[in-house]
Each structure stands twice: as structure tokens, then as C-alpha cells.
C-alpha positions in Angstrom: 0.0 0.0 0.0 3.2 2.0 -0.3 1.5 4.1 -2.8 -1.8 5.0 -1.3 -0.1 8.1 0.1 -3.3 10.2 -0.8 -5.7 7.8 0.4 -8.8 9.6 2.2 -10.4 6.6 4.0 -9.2 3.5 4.8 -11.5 0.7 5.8 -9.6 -3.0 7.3 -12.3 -4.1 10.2 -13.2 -7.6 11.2 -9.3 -9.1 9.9 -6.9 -10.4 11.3 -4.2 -7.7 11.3 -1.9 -8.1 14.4 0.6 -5.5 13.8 0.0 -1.7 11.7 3.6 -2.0 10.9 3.7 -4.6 8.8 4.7 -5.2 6.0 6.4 -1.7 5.2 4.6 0.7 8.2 2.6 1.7 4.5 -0.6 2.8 6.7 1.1 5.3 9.0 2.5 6.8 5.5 -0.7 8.0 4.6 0.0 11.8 5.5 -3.5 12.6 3.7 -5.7 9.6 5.7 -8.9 11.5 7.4 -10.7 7.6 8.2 -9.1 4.9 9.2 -11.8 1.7 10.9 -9.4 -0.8 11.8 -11.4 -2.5 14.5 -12.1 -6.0 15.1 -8.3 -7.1 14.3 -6.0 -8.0 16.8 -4.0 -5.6 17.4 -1.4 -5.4 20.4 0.2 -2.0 20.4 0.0 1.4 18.0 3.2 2.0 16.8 6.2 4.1 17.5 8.2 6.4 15.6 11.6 4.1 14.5 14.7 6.8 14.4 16.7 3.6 13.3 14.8 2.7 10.4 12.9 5.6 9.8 9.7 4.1 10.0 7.0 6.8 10.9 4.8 5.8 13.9 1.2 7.2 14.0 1.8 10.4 13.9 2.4 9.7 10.1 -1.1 10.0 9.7 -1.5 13.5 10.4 -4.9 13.6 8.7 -6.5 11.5 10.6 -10.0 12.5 11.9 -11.9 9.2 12.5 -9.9 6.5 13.9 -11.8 3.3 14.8 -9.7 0.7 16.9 -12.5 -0.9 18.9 -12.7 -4.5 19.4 -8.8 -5.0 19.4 -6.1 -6.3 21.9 -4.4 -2.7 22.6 -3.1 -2.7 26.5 -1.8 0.7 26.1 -2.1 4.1 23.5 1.4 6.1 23.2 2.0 9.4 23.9 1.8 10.1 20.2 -1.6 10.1 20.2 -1.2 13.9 21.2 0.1 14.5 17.7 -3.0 14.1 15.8 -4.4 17.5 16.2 -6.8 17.0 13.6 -8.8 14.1 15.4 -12.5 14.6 16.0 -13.5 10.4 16.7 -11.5 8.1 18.6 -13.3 4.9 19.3 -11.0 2.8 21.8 -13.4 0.5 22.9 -13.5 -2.6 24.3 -9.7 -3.3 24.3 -7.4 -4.5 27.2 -6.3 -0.9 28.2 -4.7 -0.1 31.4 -3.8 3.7 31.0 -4.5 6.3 28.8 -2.5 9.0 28.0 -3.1 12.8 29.1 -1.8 13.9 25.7 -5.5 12.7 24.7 -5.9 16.4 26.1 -4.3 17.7 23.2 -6.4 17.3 20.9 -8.5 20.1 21.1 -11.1 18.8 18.3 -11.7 15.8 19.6 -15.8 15.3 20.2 -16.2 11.7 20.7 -14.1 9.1 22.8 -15.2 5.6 23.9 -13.2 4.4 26.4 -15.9 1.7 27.6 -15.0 -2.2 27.8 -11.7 -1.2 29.0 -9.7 -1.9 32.6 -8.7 1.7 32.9 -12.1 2.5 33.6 -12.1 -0.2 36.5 -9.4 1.5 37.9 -10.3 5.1 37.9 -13.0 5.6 39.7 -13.2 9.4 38.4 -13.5 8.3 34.5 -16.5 5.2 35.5 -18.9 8.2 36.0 -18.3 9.6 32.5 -17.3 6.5 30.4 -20.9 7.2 28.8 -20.4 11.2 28.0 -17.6 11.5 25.5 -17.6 15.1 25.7 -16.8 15.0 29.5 -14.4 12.2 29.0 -12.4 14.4 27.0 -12.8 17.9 29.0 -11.4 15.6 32.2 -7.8 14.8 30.0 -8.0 18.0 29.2 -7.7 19.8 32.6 -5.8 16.8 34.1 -3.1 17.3 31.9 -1.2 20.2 34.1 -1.1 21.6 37.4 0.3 25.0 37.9 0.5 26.2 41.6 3.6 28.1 41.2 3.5 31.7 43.7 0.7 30.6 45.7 2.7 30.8 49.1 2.1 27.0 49.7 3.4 25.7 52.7 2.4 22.3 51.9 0.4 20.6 48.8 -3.0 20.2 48.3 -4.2 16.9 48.9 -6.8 17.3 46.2 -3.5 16.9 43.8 -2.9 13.1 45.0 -5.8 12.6 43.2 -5.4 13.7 40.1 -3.8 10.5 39.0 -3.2 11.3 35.3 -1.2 14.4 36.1 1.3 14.8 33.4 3.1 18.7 34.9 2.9 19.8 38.5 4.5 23.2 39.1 5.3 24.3 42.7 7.8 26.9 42.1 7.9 30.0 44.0 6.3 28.6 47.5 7.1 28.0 50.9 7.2 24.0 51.0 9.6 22.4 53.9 8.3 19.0 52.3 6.8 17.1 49.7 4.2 14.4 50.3 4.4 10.9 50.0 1.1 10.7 48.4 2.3 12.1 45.5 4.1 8.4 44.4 1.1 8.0 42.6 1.0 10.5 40.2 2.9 7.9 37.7 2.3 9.6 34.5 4.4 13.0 36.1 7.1 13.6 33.4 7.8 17.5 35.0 8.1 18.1 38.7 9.4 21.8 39.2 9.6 22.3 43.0 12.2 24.9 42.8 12.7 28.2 44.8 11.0 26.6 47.8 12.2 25.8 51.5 12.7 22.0 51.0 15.0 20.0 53.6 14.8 16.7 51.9 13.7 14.4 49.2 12.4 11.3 50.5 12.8 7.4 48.4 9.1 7.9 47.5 10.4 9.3 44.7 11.6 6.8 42.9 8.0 5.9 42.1 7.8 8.3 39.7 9.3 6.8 36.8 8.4 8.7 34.0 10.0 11.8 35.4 12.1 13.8 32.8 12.4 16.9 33.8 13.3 17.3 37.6 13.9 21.2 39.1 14.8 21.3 43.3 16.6 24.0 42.4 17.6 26.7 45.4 16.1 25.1 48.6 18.1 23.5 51.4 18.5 20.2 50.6 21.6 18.7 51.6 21.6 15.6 50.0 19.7 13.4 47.1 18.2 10.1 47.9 20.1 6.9 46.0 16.4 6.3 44.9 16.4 8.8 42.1 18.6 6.3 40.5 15.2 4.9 39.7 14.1 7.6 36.9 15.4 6.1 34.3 13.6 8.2 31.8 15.1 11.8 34.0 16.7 14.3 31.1 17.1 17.2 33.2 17.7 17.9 37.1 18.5 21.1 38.2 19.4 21.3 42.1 21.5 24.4 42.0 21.2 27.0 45.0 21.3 24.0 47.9 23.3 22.9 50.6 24.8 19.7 48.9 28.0 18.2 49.1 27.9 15.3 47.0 25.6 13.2 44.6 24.6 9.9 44.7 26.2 7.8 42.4 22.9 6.1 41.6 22.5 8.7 39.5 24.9 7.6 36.9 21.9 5.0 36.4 20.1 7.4 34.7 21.1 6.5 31.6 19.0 9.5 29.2 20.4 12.4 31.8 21.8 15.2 29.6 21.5 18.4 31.5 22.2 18.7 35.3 22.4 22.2 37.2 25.3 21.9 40.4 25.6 26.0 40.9 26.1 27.4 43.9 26.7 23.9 46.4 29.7 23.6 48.6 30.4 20.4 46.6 33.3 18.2 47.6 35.3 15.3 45.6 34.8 13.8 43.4 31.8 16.0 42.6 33.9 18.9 42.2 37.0 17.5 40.5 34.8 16.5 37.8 32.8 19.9 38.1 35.8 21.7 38.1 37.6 20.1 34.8 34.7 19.9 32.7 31.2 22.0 33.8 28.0 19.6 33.8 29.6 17.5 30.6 32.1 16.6 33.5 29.7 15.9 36.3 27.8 13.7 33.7 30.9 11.7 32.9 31.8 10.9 36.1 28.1 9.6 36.9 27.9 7.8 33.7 31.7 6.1 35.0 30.4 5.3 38.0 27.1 4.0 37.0 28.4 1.3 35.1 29.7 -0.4 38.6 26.4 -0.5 39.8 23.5 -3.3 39.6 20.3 -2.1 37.7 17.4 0.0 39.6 15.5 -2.0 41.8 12.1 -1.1 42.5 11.1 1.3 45.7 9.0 -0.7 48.0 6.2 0.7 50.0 7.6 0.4 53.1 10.5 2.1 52.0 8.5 4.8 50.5 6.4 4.9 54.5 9.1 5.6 56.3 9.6 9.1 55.9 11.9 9.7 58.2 14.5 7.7 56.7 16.6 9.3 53.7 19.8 7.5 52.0 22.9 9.5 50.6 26.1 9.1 48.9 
């Protein structure tokens, strides 16, 4: 189908298609596709964008307005799904999913979703009440998406935000925080936690629940150390803790295999922190934590009685 490029609508229900990819990934080529029923297959997962091979993912289908997957074996939808501004009708239903996305928020023409038939609704007790509304379904991803409490001279967090379990951005900048809350391990779709410019003390192991954290900012509190558990964010890009009290860094860190920026200014680091600060800036720091992350065993998981007992922190 390699040359269906201009292809308006596309309809493959009641197969047996397993995978979108094969043979040649031809269907998420169609740029111009506004239709697409593809229900009733057997499909496991929606593709992924291959930087390797070049293979587009679904956001090749830019088009798309109608997409019809009901009545397949999805357990998850990627984040991609975001990209397909132009969507109006997603049909999801009765598939095996276990979490949905917040980018679904993104898509600011959306006017139907069905969700029903699905585990995530099972698990959610806020989405059961509106499985049967579309339109509400979609206004809930839409304000769930991000949290902005920055400048609100907070001296602790709302417990209303523990709730919001498909919280993608939480901003706390700018407050008065000594702590922050255990209850906040579940917010496991958090990719950006900016807690910066606050009165902090400590990070507790909870956080190493968080694994989908990229973007970390602690950045001038009082923390005088980092707990081994952040080792655990394997997904972390950024972390800025610059403006603090510490000394050293764990070298759990150096698990975090994707970090590419970290902020140190302004610590009274010590060595070997800040030998390798010294010779080389952050590309030094991130060296050394790279080197010394190699000696380590992989990540375990944080347990909940680990994540309990707040009073206990671990440091380098």
C-alpha cells in the first residue's frame, strides 16, 4: 500500500491484522488519511516512531479525523496520540487498556471518545462516571493534563493533587514548601516536577516511584543531600538542584542513563563532585556519573515500606 499516500479513507475491520507496521509501516505513510476503521483485528500495540529505520509511527497520519480501533487487543495508547491534532473520533473500545495517555488532552477537536469495555475505567473511579459522556471524558484529560500552583505561598500541597492520577506537569515553584508528600508516588504519568525556589530540607525514596520523570527542578532550597532512589528515573533528562546545601551526589545517578543536563551551581560540593565539576562543567559531572554507573546493579524497584518511612533518607 506504499502508494496509497493520498488515500482519504481507509477501511480494514473484522481481519486479522496483528501488527500496523507490517509489512512496510505503508498505513502510518498515509499523511492525507482523514478515516481509518481498523477494528475487530487483533491488534497489540500502535506503533512508534523508529529513528533507526525511519519508520513513521502514528503520527504519520496526520490527517486522521476518524480512527476506529475498537474490538482490538491494545493494553496501552502512546503518547503520540497527542500529535493528531486533527482528530475529531476516537473509538477505543472494548480493548485491554490499562492507561491512557493525558496527551489525549491535546487534541483540542476531539468530540467523541469511547473508552468503555476497558480496565482503565475499572481502575479510575473518576473516568466510570463519564465512560458514557464522551464530551466529559475528553474535557477531564484535558484539565488533568497540568497543574500550575507556582507563587501561591504553599506551605504544603494540596491533597486534592494526590488525586489527580493522570497528572502529566505539576508546578510548585515559587512557594514556601519544607516538604513534599508521600502521596504524591502516585501520580505515575508526572514527566515535569518543578519544585524549585522553595524551602525543602529533603527528598524522600518515594520518589523513585515516579518513573516517567524527565524533567526534575529542586533547584535553590536546602537540601543537603539526594536520595540513591532517584537512581530509579530512568527516563530523567534534566535535574537542576543548584542554589542548595549539597555536598555530594549519589552515584545512583549515573543510572540514569538519558540524563543530559544537570544544574550543580552554587553547592559547597566536595570530591569527586567537584573535580569533575571543576575540569569539565556539567559535561564533567555527567561523565563521572555515567563512569560510576556502570559499577552498579540495575534499579530495583522502591517498596512501599521504603516509601512509609519518611523519616528515613539515603545519601552518597
Amino acid at each position: 500500500m506504499h502508494y496509497m499516500t493520498n488515500l482519504i479513507s481507509l477501511l480494514i475491520h473484522r481481519n486479522k491484522i496483528v501488527d500496523m507496521q507490517d509489512p512496510d509501516s505503508s498505513i502510518c505513510r498515509m499523511s492525507g488519511l482523514e478515516i481509518l476503521n481498523i477494528s475487530n483485528n487483533a491488534i497489540l500495540d500502535l506503533p512508534a516512531i523508529d529513528r533507526e529505520t525511519g519508520s513513521p509511527g502514528i503520527e504519520g497520519m496526520a490527517s486522521l479525523s476518524n480512527f476506529n480501533l475498537a474490538g482490538n487487543r491494545l493494553l496501552a495508547i502512546p503518547a503520540s496520540i497527542g500529535k493528531l491534532t486533527n482528530m475529531e473520533d476516537l473509538n477505543l473500545a472494548s480493548n485491554r487498556i490499562q492507561w491512557l495517555p493525558v496527551d489525549i488532552g491535546k487534541l483540542a477537536l476531539l468530540r467523541q471518545l469511547n473508552i468503555t469495555g476497558n480496565p482503565v475505567v475499572d481502575s479510575n473511579p473518576e473516568l466510570a462516571p463519564l465512560v458514557h459522556d464522551p464530551a466529559k471524558v475528553v474535557t477531564f484529560f484535558k484539565a488533568n493534563m497540568i497543574q500550575d500552583l507556582s507563587r501561591k505561598a504553599l506551605c504544603k500541597v494540596p491533597e486534592f493533587i494526590a488525586e489527580k492520577h493522570f497528572l502529566q506537569v505539576l508546578k510548585l515553584s515559587r512557594n514556601e514548601l519544607k516538604i513534599l508528600p508521600p502521596d504524591l508516588n502516585v501520580l505515575r504519568h508526572l514527566h515535569t516536577l518543578h519544585a524549585d525556589y522553595n524551602q525543602l530540607f529533603l527528598i524522600e525514596p518515594w520518589i523513585g516511584h515516579l518513573t516517567g520523570l524527565t524533567d526534575l527542578a529542586l533547584d535553590y532550597n536546602k537540601l543537603v543531600g539526594l536520595p540513591r532512589e532517584l537512581g530509579s528515573l530512568t527516563a530523567l533528562v534534566k535535574l537542576t538542584v543548584a542554589g542548595n546545601i549539597l555536598s555530594n551526589l549519589p552515584r545512583e545517578l549515573g543510572q540514569c542513563t538519558n540524563l543530559t543536563v544537570i544544574s550543580l551551581e552554587k553547592n559547597p560540593l566536595r570530591a569527586p563532585v567537584s573535580d569533575a565539576f571543576e575540569e569539565g562543567g556539567m559535561l564533567g559531572v555527567l561523565g563521572w556519573l555515567q563512569e560510576v554507573g556502570s559499577q552498579l546493579k540495575p534499579p530495583t524497584r522502591v517498596s512501599t515500606r521504603e516509601t512509609m518511612r519518611h523519616s528515613r533518607m539515603s545519601f552518597s
